[in-house]
C-alpha positions in Angstrom: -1.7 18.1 -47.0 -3.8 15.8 -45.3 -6.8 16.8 -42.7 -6.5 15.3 -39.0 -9.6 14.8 -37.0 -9.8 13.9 -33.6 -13.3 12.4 -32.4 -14.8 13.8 -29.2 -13.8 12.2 -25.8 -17.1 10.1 -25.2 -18.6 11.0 -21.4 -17.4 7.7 -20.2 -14.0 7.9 -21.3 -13.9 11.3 -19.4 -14.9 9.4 -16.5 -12.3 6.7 -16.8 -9.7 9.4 -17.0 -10.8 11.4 -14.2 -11.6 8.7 -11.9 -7.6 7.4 -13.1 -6.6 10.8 -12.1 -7.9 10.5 -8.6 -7.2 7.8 -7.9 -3.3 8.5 -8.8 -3.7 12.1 -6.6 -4.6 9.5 -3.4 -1.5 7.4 -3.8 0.7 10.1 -3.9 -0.9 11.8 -1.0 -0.5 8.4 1.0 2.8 8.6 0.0 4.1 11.7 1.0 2.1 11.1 4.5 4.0 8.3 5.4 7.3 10.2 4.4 10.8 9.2 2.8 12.6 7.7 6.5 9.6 5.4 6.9 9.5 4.4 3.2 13.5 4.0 2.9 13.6 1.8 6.6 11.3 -0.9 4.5 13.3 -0.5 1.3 9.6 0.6 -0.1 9.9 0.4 -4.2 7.6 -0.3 -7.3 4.9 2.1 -6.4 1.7 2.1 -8.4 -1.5 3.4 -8.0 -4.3 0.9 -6.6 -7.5 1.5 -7.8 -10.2 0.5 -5.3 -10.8 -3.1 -5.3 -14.3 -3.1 -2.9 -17.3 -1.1 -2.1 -16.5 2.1 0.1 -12.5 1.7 -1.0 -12.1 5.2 -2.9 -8.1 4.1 -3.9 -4.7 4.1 -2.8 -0.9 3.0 -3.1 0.8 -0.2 -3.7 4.1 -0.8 -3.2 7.1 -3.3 -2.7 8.6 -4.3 1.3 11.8 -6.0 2.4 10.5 -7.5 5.5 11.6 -10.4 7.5 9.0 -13.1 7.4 8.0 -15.7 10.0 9.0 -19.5 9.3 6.3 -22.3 10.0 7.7 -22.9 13.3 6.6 -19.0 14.4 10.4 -17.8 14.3 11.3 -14.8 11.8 14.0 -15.7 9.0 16.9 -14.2 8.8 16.3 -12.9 5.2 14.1 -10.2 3.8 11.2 -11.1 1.6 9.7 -9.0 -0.9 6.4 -8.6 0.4 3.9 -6.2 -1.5 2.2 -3.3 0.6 -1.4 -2.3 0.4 -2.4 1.1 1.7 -5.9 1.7 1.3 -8.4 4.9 1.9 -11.6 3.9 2.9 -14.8 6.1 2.7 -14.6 6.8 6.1 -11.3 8.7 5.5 -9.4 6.7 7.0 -6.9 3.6 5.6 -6.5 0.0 5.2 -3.1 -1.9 5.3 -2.1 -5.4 3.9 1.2 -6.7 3.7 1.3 -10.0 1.7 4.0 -12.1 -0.5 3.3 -15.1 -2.6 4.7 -18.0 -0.9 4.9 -20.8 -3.9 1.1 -20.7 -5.0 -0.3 -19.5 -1.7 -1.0 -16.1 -0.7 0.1 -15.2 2.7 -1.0 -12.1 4.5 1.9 -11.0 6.7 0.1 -8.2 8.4 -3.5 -6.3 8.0 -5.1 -3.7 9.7 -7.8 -1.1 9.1 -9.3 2.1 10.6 -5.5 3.6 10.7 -5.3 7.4 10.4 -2.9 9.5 8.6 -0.5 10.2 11.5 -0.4 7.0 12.3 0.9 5.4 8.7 4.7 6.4 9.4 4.6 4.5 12.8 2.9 1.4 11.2 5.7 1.9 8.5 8.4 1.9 11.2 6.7 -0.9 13.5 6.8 -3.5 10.4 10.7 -3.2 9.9 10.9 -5.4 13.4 12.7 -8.9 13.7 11.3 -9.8 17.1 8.7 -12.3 17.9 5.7 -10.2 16.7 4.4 -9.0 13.4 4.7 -5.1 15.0 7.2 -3.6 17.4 5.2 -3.3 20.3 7.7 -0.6 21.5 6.1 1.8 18.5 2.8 2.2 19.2 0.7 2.8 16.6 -2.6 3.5 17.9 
């Protein structure tokens, strides 16, 4: 019979994990507030925890759009693009959206907005799934 050991967690591993932890308890908080019908009306999918990326960020949720995109001339397409979506808690507690796609080597932001509030994620949700002239539904008002 041979002897295991296990070496003691060092204090910073213990803080990698917790921090991990928290940060994966605030993307499935973002989640459930912007509920199921406002995740299923983007065709939401690939979620993953988003660690915070700058100063006052303290995490959030990342996850995969079908939205219809606008064309060079200003019109919207007439197919979906997978776009990747950014929800963001801020120190302030409240969050940061960013909708982006990668368009050959170019990064283009598709929509972003801060100082949102919980209630008002669902509606943001909802106002994105629009094929109109605007980024937003302007008949879902969001603030």
């Amino acid at each position: 019979m041979t002897a295991t050991t296990t070496r003691p967690v060092l204090p910073h591993e213990r803080a990698e994990r917790e921090r991990a932890e928290r940060v994966a308890e605030i993307a499935v908080e973002i989640k459930r507030q912007i509920g199921v019908g406002s995740l299923m009306s983007l065709g939401a999918h690939d979620f993953r925890a988003a660690g915070p990326v700058v100063s006052g960020e303290r995490g959030g949720l990342d996850f995969a759009v079908r939205v219809l995109p606008f064309r060079a001339d200003g019109t919207r397409g007439t197919a979906p693009r997978i776009m990747r979506c950014r929800v963001t808690l801020t120190g302030a507690d409240d969050y940061k959206v960013r909708v982006a796609y990668l368009n050959r080597h170019n990064i283009v932001v598709h929509y972003e907005g801060d100082q949102f509030y919980a209630d008002q994620l669902p509606a943001l949700m909802l106002a994105l799934d629009y094929n109109g002239p605007t980024v937003l539904n302007p008949r879902i008002h969001v603030s």
